[in-house]
TORKOL-4160 file (C-alpha; in steps of 0.2 Angstrom, whole numbers, padded with zeros to 4 digits, m for minus):
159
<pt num="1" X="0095" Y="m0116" Z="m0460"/>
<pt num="2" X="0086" Y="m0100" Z="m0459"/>
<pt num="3" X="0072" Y="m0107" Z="m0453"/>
<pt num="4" X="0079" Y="m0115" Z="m0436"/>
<pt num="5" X="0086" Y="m0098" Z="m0433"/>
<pt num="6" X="0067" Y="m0091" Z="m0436"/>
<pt num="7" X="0061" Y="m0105" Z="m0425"/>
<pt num="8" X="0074" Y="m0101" Z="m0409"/>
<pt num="9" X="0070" Y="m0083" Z="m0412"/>
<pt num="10" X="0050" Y="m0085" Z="m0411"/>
<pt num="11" X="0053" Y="m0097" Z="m0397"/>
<pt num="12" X="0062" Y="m0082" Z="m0384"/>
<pt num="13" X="0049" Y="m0072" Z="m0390"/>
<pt num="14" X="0035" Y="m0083" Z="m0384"/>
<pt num="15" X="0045" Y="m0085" Z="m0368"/>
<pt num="16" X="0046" Y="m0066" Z="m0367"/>
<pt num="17" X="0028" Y="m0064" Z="m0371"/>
<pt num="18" X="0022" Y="m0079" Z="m0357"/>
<pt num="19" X="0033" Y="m0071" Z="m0343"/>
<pt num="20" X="0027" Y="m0052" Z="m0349"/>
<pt num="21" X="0006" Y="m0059" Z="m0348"/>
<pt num="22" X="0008" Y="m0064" Z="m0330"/>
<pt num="23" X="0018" Y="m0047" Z="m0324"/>
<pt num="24" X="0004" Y="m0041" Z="m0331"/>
<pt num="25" X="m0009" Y="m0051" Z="m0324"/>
<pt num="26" X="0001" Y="m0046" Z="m0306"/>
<pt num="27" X="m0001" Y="m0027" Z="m0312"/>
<pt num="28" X="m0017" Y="m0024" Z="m0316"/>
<pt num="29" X="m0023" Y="m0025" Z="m0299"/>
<pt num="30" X="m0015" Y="m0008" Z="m0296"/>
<pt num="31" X="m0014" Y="0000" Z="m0313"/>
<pt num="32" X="m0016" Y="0012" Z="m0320"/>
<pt num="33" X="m0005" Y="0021" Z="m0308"/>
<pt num="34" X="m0004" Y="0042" Z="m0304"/>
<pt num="35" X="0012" Y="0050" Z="m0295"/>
<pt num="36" X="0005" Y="0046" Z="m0278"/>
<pt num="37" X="0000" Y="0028" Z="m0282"/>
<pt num="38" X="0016" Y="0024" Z="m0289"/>
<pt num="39" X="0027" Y="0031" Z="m0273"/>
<pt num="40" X="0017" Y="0020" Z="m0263"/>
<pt num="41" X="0020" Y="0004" Z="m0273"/>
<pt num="42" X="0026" Y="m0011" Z="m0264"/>
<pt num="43" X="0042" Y="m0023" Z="m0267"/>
<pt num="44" X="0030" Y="m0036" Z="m0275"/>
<pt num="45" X="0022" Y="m0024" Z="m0285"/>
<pt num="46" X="0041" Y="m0016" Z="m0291"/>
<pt num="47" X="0047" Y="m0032" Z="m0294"/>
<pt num="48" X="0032" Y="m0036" Z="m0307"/>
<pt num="49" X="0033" Y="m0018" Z="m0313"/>
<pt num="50" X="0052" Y="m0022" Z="m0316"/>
<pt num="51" X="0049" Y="m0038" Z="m0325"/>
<pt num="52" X="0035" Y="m0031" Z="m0336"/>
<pt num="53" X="0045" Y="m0019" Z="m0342"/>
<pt num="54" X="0062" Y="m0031" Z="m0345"/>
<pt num="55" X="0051" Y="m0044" Z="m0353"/>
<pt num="56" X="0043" Y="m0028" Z="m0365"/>
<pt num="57" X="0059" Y="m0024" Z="m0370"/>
<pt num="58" X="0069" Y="m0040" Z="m0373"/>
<pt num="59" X="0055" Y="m0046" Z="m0384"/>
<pt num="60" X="0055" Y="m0028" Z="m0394"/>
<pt num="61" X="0071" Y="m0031" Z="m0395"/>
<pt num="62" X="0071" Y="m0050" Z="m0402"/>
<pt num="63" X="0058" Y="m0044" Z="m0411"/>
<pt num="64" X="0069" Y="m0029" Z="m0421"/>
<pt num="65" X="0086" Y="m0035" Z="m0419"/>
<pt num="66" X="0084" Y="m0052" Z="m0426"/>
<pt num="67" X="0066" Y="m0057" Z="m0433"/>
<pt num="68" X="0064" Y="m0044" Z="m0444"/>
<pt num="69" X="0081" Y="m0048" Z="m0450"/>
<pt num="70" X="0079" Y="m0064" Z="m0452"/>
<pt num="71" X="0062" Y="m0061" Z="m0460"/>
<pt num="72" X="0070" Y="m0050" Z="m0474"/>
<pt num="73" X="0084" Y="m0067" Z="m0476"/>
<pt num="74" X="0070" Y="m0079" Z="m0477"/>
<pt num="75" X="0062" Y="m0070" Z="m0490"/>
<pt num="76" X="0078" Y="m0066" Z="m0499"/>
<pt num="77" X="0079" Y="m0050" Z="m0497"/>
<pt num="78" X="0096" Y="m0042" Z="m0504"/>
<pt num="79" X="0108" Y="m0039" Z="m0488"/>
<pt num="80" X="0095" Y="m0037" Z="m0473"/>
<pt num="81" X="0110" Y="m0037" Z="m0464"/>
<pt num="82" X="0117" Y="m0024" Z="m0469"/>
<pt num="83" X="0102" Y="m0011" Z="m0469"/>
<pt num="84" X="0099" Y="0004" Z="m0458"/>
<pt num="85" X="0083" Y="m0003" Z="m0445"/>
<pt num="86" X="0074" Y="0010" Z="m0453"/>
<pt num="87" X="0075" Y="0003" Z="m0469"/>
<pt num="88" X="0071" Y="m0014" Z="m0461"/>
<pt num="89" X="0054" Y="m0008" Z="m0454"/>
<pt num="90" X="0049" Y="0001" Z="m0473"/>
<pt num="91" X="0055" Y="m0016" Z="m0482"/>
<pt num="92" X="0045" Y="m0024" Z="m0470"/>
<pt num="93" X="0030" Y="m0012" Z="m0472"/>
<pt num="94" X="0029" Y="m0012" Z="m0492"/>
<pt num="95" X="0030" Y="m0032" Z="m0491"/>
<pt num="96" X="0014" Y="m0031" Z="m0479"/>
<pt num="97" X="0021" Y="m0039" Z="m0465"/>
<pt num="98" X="0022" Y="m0022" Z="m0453"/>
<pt num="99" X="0007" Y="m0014" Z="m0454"/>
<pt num="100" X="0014" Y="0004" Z="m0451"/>
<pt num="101" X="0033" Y="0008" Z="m0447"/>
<pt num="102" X="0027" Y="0023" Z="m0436"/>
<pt num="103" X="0019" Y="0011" Z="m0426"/>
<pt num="104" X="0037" Y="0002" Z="m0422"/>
<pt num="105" X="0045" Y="0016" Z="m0418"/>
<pt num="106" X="0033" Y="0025" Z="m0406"/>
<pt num="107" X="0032" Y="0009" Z="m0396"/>
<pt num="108" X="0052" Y="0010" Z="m0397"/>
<pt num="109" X="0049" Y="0027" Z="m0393"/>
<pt num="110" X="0040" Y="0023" Z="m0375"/>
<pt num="111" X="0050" Y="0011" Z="m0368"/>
<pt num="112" X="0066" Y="0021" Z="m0370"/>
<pt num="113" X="0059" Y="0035" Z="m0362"/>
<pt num="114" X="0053" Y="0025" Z="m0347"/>
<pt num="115" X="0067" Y="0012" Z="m0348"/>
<pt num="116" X="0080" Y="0027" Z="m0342"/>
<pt num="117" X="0071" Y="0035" Z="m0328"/>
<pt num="118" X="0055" Y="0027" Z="m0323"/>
<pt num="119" X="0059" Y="0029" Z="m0303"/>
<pt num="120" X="0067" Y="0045" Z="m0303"/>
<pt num="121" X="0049" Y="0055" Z="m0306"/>
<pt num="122" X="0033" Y="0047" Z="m0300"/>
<pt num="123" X="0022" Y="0058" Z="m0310"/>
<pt num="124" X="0034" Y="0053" Z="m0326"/>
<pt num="125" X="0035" Y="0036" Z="m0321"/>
<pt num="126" X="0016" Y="0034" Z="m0319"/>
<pt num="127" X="0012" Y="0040" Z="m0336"/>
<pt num="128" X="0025" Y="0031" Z="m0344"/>
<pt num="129" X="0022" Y="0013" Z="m0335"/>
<pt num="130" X="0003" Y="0018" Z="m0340"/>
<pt num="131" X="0006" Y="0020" Z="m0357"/>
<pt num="132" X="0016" Y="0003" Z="m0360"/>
<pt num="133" X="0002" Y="m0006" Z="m0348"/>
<pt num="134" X="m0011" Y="m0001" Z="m0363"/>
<pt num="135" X="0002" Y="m0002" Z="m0378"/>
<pt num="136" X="0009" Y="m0019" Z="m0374"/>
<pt num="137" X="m0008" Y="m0028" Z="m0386"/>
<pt num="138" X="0000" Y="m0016" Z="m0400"/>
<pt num="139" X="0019" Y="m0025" Z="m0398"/>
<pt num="140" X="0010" Y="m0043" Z="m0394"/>
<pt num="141" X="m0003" Y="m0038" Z="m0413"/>
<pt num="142" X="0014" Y="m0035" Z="m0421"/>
<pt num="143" X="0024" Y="m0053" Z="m0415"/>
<pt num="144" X="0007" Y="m0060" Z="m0418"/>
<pt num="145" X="0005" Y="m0054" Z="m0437"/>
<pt num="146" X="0023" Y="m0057" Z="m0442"/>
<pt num="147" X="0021" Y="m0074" Z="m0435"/>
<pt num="148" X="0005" Y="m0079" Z="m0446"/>
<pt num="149" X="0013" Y="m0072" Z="m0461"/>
<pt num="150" X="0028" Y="m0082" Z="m0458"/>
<pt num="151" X="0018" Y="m0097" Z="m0453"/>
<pt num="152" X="0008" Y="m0094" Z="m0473"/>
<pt num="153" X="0024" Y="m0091" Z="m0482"/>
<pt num="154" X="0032" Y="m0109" Z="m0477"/>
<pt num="155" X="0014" Y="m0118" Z="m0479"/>
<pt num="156" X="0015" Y="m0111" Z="m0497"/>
<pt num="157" X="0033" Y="m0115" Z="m0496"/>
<pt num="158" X="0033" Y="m0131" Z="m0492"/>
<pt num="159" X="0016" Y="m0134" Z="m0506"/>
């Protein structure tokens, strides 16, 4: 049943989310971070910047590879499968549960950037960690607005 598969999917997302808050909660005692901050970061302080930004992207990632998808199926859209991500996040956006596709992809946007080369340039590295610090609410607003939307349209469902 499509809604199982939903439920194991908001589940890791959660679990990403939880584990994401406390690297965060480790972070903010030294961010935001500058080139010379960031070269003198310690191993504690890498490892939570390392898990922040695992966490970020594995619950983007369950977020747009399967949610969405399974979203589209629950709703009984026509081959959600099959459809371009692109496609995905406009079907999503005329249905009114993503509230701007651009949004999506900037965030996408971000973490690849950083996710490739955050240590190789500390001024680079700075700006980017920076940028995900104080975008992270926008990715946790998304999850959090699909999952209200999903949580109405079984209520109404289930009436």
């Amino acid at each position: 049943m499509i809604e199982i598969q939903i439920d194991r999917v908001l589940s890791e997302c959660d679990k990403h989310l939880a584990r994401m808050r406390y690297a965060a909660a480790k972070m903010s005692g030294f961010m935001p971070l500058n080139a010379e901050s960031f070269q003198r970061l310690q191993e504690d302080e890498i490892a939570s910047i390392d898990q922040y930004l695992f966490r970020f992207a594995k619950l983007q990632d369950a977020i747009g590879e399967r949610l969405m998808v399974l979203f589209l199926e629950y709703l009984q859209e026509p081959n959600p499968k099959g459809k371009a991500f692109i496609d995905i996040l406009n079907r999503l956006e005329q249905l009114g549960w993503l509230e701007d596709r651009s949004t999506w992809m900037e965030l996408r946007k971000i973490r690849n950037s950083i996710a490739h080369q955050y240590e190789d340039e500390p001024e680079f590295a700075a700006e980017g960690l920076n940028t995900i610090f104080t975008k992270a609410p926008v990715l946790e607003g998304i999850y959090n607005h699909l999952k209200v939307l999903y949580g109405s349209e079984l209520s109404t469902r289930s009436k």
